[in-house]
C-alpha positions in Angstrom: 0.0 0.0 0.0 1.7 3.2 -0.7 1.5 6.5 0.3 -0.3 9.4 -2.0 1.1 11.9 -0.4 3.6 14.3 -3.1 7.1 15.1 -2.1 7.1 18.4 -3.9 4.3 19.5 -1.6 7.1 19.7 1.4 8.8 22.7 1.8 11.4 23.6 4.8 10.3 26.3 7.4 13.0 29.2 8.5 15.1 27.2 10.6 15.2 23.5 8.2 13.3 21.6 10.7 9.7 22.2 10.0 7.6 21.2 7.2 5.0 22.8 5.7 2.2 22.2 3.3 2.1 24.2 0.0 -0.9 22.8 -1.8 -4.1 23.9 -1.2 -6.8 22.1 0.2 -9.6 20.3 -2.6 -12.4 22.4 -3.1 -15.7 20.7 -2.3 -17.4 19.0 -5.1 -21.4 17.9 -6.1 -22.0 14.7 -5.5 -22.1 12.7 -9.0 -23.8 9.5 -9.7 -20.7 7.7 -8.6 -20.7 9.6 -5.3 -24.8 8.2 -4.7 -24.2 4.9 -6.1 -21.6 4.8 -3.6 -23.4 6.5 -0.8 -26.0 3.6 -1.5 -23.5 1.1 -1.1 -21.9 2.1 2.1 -25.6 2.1 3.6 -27.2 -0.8 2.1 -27.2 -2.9 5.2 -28.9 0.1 6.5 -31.8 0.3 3.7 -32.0 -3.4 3.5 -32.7 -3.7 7.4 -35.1 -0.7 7.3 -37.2 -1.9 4.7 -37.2 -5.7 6.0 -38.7 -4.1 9.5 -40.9 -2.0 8.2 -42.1 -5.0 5.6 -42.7 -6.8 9.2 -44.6 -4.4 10.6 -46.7 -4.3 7.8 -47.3 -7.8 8.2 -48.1 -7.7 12.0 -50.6 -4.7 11.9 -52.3 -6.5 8.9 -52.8 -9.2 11.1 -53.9 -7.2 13.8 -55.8 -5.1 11.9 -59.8 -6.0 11.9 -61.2 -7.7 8.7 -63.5 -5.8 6.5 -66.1 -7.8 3.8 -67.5 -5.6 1.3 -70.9 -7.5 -0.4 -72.2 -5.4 -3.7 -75.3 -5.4 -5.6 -76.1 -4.1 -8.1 -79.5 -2.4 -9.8 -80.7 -0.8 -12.9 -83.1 1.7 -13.1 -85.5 1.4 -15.8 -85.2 4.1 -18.8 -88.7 5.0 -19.0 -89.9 6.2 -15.5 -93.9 5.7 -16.3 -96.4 7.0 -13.1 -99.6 6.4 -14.3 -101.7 7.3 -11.2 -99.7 10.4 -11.1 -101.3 13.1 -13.2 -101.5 16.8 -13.4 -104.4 16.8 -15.1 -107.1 14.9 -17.0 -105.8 13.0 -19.8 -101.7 13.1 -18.6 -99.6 10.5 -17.7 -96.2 10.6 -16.4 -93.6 8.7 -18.1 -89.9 10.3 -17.5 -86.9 9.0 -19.7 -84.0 8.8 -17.1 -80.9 10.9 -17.0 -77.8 11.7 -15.3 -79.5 13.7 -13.2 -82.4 11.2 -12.5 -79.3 8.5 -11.9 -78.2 10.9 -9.0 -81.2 11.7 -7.4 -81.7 8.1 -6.9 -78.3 7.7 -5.3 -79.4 10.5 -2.6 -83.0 8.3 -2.3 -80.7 5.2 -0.9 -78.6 6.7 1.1 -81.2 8.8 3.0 -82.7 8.2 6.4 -85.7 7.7 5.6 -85.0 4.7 3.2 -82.0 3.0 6.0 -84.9 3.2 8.6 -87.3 1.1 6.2 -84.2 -1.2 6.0 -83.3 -1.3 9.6 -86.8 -2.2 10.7 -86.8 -4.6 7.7 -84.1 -6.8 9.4 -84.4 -5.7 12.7 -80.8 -3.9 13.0 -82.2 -2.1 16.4 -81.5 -5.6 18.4 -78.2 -6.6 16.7 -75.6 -4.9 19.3 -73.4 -4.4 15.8 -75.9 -1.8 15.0 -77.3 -0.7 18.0 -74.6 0.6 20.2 -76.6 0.9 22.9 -77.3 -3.2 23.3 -74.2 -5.3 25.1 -71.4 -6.6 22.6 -71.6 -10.5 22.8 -68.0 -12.1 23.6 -66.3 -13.8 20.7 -65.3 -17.5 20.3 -62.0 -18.2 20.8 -61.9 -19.5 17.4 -63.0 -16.4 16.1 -60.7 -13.9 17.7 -58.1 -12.4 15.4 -54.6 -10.9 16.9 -56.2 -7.5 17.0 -59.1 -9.2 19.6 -56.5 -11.2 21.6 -54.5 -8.3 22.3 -57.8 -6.1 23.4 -58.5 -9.5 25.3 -55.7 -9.5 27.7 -55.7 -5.8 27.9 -58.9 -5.7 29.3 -57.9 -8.7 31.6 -55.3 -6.4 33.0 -57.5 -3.7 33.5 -59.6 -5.7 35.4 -57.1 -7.1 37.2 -55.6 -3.9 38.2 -58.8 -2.7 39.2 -59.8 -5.2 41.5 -56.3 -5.4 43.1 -57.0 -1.8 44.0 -60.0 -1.8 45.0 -60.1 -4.8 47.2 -56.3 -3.9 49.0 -56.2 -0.5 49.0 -60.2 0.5 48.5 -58.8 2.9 45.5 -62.0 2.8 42.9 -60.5 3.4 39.6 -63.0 2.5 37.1 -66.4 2.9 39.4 -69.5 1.0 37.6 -72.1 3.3 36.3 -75.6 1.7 35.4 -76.1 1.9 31.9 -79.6 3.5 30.8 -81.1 2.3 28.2 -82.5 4.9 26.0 -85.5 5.1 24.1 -86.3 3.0 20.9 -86.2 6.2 18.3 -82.6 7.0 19.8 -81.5 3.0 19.4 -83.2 3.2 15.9 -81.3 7.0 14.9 -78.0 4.4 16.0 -78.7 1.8 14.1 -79.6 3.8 11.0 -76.1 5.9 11.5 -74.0 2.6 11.7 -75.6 1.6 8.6 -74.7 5.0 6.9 -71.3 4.7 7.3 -71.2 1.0 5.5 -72.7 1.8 2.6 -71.6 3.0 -0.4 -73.8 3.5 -3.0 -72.0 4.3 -6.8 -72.7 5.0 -10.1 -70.9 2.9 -13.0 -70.2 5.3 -15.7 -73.0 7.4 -17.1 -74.9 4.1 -17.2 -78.2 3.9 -15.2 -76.4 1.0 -13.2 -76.3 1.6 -9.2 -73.6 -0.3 -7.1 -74.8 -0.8 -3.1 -72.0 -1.7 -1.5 -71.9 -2.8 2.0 -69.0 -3.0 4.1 -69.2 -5.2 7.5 -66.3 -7.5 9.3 -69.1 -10.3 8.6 -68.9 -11.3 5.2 -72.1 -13.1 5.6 -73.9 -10.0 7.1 -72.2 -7.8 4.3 -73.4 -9.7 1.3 -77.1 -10.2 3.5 -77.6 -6.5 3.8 -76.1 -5.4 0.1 -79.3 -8.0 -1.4 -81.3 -6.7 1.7 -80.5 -2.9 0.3 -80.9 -3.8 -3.5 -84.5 -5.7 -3.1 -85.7 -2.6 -0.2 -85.1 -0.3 -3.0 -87.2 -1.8 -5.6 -89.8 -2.6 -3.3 -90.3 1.5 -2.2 -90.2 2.1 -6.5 -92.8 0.2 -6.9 -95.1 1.5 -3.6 -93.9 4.6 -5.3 -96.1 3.8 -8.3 -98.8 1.9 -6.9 -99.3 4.6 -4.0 -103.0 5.7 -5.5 -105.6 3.3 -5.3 -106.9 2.1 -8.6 -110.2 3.8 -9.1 -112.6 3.9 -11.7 -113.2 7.4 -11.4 -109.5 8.1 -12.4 -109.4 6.0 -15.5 -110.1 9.2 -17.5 -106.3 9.8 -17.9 -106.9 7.1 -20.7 -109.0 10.1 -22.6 -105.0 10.5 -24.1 -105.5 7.4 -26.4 -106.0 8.5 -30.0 -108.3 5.6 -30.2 -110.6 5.9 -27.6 -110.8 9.9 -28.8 -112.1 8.6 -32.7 -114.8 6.2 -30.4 -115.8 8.5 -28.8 -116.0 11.5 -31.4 -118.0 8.8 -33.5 -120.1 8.2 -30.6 -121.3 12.0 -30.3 -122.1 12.4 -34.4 -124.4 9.3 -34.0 -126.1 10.6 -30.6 -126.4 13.9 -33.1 -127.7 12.1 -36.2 -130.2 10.0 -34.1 -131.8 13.6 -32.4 -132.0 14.9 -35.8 -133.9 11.6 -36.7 -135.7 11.2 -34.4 -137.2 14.5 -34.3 -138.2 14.3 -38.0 -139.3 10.5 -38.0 -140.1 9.6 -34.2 -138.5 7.3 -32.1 -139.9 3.8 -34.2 -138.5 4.6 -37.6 -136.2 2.1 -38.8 -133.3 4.8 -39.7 -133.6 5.6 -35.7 -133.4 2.1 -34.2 -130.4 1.5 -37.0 -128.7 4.9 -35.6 -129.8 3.0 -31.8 -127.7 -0.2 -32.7 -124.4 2.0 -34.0 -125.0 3.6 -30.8 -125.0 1.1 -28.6 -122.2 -0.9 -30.7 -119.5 2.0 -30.3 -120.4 2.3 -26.2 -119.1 -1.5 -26.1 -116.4 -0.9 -28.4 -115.0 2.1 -26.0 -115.8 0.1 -22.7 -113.8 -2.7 -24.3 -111.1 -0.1 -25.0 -111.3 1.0 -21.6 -110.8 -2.3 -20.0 -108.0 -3.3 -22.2 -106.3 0.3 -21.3 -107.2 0.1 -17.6 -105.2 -3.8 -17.6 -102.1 -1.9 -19.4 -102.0 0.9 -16.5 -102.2 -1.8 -13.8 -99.8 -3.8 -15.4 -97.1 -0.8 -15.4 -98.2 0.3 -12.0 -96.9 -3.2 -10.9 -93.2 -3.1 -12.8 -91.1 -1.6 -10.9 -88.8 1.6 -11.7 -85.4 -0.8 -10.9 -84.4 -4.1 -11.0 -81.7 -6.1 -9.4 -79.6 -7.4 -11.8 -76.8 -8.6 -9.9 -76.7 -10.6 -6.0 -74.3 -9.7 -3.6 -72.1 -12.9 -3.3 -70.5 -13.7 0.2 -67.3 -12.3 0.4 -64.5 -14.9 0.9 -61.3 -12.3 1.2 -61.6 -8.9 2.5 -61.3 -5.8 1.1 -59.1 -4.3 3.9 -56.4 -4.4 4.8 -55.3 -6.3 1.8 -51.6 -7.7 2.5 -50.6 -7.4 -1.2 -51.5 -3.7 -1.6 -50.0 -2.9 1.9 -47.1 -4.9 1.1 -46.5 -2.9 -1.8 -46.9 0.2 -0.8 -45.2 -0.7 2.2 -42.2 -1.8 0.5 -41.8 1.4 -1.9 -42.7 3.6 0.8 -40.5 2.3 3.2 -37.6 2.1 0.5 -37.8 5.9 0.0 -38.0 6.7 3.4 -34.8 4.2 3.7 -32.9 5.9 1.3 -33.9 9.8 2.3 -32.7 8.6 5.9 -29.5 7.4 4.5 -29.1 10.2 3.1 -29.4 12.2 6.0 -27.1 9.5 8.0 -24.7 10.2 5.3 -24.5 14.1 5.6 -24.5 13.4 9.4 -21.8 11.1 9.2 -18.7 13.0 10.1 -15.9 10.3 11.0 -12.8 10.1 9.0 -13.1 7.3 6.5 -11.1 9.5 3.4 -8.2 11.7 2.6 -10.1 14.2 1.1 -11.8 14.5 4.4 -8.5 14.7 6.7 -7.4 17.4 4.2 -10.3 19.3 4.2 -10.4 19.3 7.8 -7.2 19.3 9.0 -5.3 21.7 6.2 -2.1 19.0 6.7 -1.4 16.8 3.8 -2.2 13.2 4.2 0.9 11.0 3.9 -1.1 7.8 4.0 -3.4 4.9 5.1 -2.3 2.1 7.8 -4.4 -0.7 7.2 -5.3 -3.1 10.6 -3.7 -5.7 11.8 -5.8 -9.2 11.2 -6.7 -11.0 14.6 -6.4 -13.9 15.4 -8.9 -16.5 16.2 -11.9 -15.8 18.1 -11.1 -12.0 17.4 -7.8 -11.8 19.4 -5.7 -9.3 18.9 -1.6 -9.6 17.6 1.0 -7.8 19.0 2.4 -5.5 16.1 6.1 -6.4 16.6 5.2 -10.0 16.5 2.6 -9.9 13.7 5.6 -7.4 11.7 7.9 -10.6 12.5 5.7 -13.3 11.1 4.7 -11.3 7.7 7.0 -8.8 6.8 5.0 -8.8 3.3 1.7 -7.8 4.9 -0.3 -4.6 4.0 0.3 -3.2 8.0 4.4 -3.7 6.9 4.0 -2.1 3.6 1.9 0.9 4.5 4.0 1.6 7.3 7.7 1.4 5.1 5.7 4.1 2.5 5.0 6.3 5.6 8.8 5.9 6.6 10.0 6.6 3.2 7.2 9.8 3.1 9.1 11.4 6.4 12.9 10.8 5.2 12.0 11.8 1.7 15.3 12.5 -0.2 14.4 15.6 -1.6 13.6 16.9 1.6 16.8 19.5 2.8 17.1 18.1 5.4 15.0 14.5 7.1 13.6 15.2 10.2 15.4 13.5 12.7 13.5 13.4 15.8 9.5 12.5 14.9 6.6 12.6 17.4 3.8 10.5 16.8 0.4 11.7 18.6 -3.2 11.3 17.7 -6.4 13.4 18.4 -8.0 10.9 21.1 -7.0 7.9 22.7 -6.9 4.4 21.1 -6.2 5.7 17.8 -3.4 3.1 17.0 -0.2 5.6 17.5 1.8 3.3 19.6 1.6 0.7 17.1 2.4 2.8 14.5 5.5 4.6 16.6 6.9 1.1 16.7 6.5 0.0 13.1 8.6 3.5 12.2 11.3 2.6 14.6 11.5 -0.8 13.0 11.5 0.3 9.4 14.5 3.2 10.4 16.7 -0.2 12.1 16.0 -2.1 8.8 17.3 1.3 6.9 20.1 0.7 8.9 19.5 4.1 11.0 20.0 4.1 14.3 17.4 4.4 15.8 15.4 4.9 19.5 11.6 5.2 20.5 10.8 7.2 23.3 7.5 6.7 25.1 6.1 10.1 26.7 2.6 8.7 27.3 3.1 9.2 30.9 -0.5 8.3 31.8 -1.2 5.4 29.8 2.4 4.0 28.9 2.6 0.6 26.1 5.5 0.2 24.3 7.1 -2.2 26.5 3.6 -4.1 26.3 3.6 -4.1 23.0 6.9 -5.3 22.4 6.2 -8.3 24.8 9.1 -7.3 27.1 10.0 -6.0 30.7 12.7 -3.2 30.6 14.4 -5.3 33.7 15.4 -2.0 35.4 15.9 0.2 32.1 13.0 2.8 32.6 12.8 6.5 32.1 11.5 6.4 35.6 14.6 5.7 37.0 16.4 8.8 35.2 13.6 11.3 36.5 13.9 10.0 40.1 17.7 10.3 39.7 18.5 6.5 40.2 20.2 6.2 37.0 22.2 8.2 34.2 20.0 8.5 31.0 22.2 5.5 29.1 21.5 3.4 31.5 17.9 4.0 31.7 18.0 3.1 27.9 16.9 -0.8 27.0 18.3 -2.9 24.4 15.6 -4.6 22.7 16.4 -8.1 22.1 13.6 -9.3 20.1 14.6 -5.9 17.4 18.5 -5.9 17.3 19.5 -2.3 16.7 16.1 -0.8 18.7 16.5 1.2 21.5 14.1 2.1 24.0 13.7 5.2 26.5 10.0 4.2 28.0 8.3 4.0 31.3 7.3 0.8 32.9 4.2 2.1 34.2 1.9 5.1 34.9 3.4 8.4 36.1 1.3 11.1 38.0 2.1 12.6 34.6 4.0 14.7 32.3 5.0 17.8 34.8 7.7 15.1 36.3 9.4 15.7 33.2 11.3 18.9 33.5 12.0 21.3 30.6 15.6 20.7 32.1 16.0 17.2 31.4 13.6 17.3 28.2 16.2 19.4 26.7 18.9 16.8 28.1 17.2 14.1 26.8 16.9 15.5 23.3 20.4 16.7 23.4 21.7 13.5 24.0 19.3 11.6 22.2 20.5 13.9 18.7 24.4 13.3 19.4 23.5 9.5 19.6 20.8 8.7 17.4 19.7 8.7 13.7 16.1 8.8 14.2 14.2 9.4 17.3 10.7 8.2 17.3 8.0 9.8 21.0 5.3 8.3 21.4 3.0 11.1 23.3 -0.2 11.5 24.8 -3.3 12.3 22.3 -3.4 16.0 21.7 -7.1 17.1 23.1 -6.5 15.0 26.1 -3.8 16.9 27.4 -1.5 19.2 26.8 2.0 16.7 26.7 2.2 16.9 22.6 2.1 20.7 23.0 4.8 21.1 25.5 6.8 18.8 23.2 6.7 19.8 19.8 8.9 22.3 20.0 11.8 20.0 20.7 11.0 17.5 17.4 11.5 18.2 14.0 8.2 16.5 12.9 4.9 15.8 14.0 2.6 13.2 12.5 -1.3 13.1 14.0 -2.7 9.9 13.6 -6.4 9.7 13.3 -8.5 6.1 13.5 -10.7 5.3 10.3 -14.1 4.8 11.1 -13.3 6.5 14.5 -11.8 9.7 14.3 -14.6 12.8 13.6 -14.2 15.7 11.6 -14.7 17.8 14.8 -11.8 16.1 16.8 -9.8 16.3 13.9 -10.3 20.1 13.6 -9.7 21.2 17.1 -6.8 19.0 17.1 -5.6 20.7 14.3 -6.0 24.2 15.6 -3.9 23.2 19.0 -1.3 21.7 16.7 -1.4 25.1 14.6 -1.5 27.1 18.0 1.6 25.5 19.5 3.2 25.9 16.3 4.0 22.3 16.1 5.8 21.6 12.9 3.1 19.1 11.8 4.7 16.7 8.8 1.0 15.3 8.0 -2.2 13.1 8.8 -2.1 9.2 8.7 -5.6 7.4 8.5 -5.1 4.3 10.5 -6.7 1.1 11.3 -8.1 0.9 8.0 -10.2 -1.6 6.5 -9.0 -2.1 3.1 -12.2 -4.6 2.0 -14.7 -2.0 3.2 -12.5 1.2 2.1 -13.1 -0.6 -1.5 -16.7 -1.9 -1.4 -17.9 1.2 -0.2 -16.3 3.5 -2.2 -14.5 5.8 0.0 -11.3 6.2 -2.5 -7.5 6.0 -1.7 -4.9 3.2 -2.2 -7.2 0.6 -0.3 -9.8 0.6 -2.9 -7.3 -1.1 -4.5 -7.0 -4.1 -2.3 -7.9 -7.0 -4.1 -4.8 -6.1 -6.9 -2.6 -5.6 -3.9 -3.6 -8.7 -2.2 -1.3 -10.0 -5.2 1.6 -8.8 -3.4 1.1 -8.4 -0.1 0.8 -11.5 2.4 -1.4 -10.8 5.4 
């Protein structure tokens, strides 16, 4: 894995020992398709999770959810709307050829009160407790209790329970009982009829004449009993409508509109006429006058004949009624909500673009340190590189670096770690720092680790080289070496027991290491005088090629400040994944305030396979090529 950062973009400060950055910082960019594609891939697990929960919940409130049975019937009203027995006047009859309009109006007839009352009383809804709300809910069967019920069902129970605890222990009356007053039969029917209301729908199909009465129950058997209990109630009030008048002789004049019966009885009054004239001039016995008579009497039976046949026709359409059912209501066998394919859907898409606007937002929210970009942006140091993490072992143990660097000098951790090296002795540099402090912006950021691989990559350059541990508070680089320093502490030098090259130890597992640490926990960094800081450094740059401190993180305390100015180099390590934008920033500006010669930012404890499969850019998203090379 190497190191991206660009030698030309090092300059020397004033006095040759501090390094500066001379490119600017990238400018913010829009986020492409590549950038969302990738956002989307970073928080898939996220979406994917989001959506299968929400898919779940949908499924468990369907089942809770009560069942609703929609039975529809449908009727057609007649064209011709023919009201013989209601007239205006003498010879008119009614007969209306339906519209639109006509179509509505009879919508508003079925869904008035004064129709649902003649259906209510026609089946009795005013004792069915489903109806009347006033009447006592009969309990279930057990075999007929959905999720929803058993739920309600032990809720109750614990109310109850509570209650009764209460009030027989402690006489506390919670829920007194009120006696329940029935209320007159008018009020139970106005129930019943507003119940019914809100279950039925009645619609038109179309500009057709065609009515749909749709009723809407958690009975499927109720709901298709009441749509064909709707539909027939309807044609039955059409056809009182037209039958309301009595039949009555006296009213069968409206027939005087027949063009036939008007020529019978027109002929009728010229004979009456001819027979007075004749019967003045020839008396009533002449033959021409009993002829005239007979034509008389025949066209009286003709147009009682004619009246009879007429008066049959009217009763006939008085007894048709204005609608007809045309199709039953059939009992519903799956409801019409909540219907788990429609909710499914519609869960599913929903929940997918709430998913992804919440990623989204997650993303934007998301400030931890996962790219250089970021760390450059931030920080204003260049980034000399990305530290992968050190593999564990079984069962998620962790390795000792100097013992995994032993075991695979060709792994990624061993790689990345030689391209930092070479980043801070960079030839073209005037002059390589010599003395380097490692810090970080909080603890467990991985410095130690990686103060240790730099001291190991300056003895295989053949530098001779010591690491210094400063961390007076949390002290590891005998730990992670695997070795006791047998008497060779810096302790011993601060407390005067020893002279500093005798507080120096050997390392024996690294031939050519040296190390200045502490074997345990100070009461911190102010035993450290500025005197024998500068001794220490003094000696430590007569006698050494490379001096690597290890020091405390730099918003914990103040131990990195009041040591920079004696180093040559600072390099702030920040954890991937861990590190946030904000800690990165103030750290930063304490760097920048103690004018620590800051070399650059290293992005550690990286994981190369999700660096790449998410998208986050750099020399890890490269790690399947590199895993040609490298041998973790």
């Amino acid at each position: 894995m190497n190191s991206n950062v660009r030698l030309a973009d090092f300059r020397s400060g004033p006095a040759g020992s501090e390094f500066e950055y001379s490119g600017q910082p990238p400018e913010q960019k829009f986020l492409n398709l590549k950038d969302l594609i990738a956002i989307g891939r970073r928080r898939l697990r996220f979406i994917v999770c989001f959506v299968v929960l929400c898919t779940a919940a949908t499924v468990l409130v369907t089942l809770i959810l009560p069942k609703s049975y929609s039975g529809v019937a449908t009727v057609v009203l007649e064209r011709n709307d023919s009201r013989p027995y209601l007239s205006t006047s003498a010879g008119d009859t009614r007969s209306v050829e339906r519209d639109g309009m006509a179509a509505e109006t009879e919508m508003a007839v079925l869904t008035s009160r004064a129709f649902l009352g003649r259906v209510v009383d026609a089946f009795s809804l005013t004792n069915d407790p489903r109806y009347n709300s006033y009447l006592p809910t009969p309990a279930k069967p057990d075999a007929d209790k959905t999720i929803g019920d058993q739920i309600q069902d032990g809720v109750n129970w614990t109310k109850i329970t509570v209650a009764d605890t209460l009030r027989d222990n402690f006489g506390i009356n919670l829920w007194p009982k009120t006696k329940k007053v029935i209320p007159p039969f008018d009020v139970q029917r106005d129930s019943a009829i507003n119940n019914l209301a809100g279950q039925l729908t009645v619609s038109r199909t179309g500009n057709s004449l065609a009515l749909s009465i749709k009723i809407t129950t958690n009975d499927p058997d109720l709901a298709a009993k009441l749509a064909n209990g709707v539909a027939d109630q309807y044609v039955s009030s059409s056809l009182e409508v037209k039958s309301q008048p009595a039949l009555n002789a006296d009213l069968i004049n409206i027939q005087s509109n027949q063009a036939y019966l008007n020529t019978l009885r027109n002929e009728e009054a010229r004979l009456l006429q001819e027979r007075a004239s004749l019967q003045n001039s020839l008396g009533d016995n002449h033959p021409k006058v009993l002829h005239t008579d007979a034509s008389i009497e025949s066209v009286r039976r003709m147009i009682q004949q004619e009246i009879s046949r007429v008066s049959a026709d009217l009763q006939n359409e008085a007894k048709r009624p204005g609608a007809n059912v045309v199709s039953k209501a059939s009992v519903p066998t799956a409801p019409t909500f909540p219907k788990m394919s429609i909710m499914l859907a519609v869960s599913s898409v929903g929940s997918l673009m709430v998913a992804i606007a919440l990623a989204f937002l997650l993303e934007s929210a998301d400030k931890r340190i996962r790219s250089n970009e970021r760390t450059v942006r931030v920080s204003g140091y260049p980034h000399l590189g990305y530290v992968p993490l050190i593999p564990r072992f079984g069962f998620g143990r962790k390795q000792r670096p100097m013992r995994y660097m032993r075991r695979r000098p060709r792994s990624a951790f061993v790689e990345a770690v030689r391209s930092l090296f070479i980043a801070c002795r960079a030839e073209k540099s005037p002059k390589p720092p010599q003395h380097i402090m490692v810090t970080s912006c909080l603890p467990d950021q991985g410095k130690t680790s990686l103060s240790l691989g730099l001291a190991v990559m300056a003895v295989k350059d053949e530098l001779k080289t010591i690491i210094v541990d400063l961390d007076f508070h949390r002290p590891g680089i005998f730990n992670a070496l695997g070795v006791k320093g047998a008497g060779h502490s810096l302790e011993r030098f601060l407390s005067g027991e020893a002279e500093l090259p005798d507080a120096i130890y050997n390392c024996v597992k690294i031939p050519g290491l040296d190390v200045l640490a502490l074997e345990r926990p100070l009461d911190g960094f102010a035993r450290l005088s500025s005197n024998k800081l500068q001794m220490i450094v003094e000696y430590l740059r007569a006698n050494y090629d490379v001096v690597i401190f290890d020091t405390p993180p730099v918003l914990v305390v103040d131990d990195a400040s009041w040591l920079s100015p004696f180093v040559d180099a600072v390099l702030l390590v920040v954890r991937w994944g861990k590190t946030t934008e904000d800690a990165l920033a103030d750290a930063s500006t304490h760097l920048r305030m103690s004018n620590a010669p800051v070399l650059g930012t290293i992005i550690n404890h990286v994981d190369p396979q999700i660096q790449a499969r998410h998208g986050y850019g750099g020399p890890p998203q490269y790690y399947r090529q590199a895993s040609k090379y490298v041998v973790n």
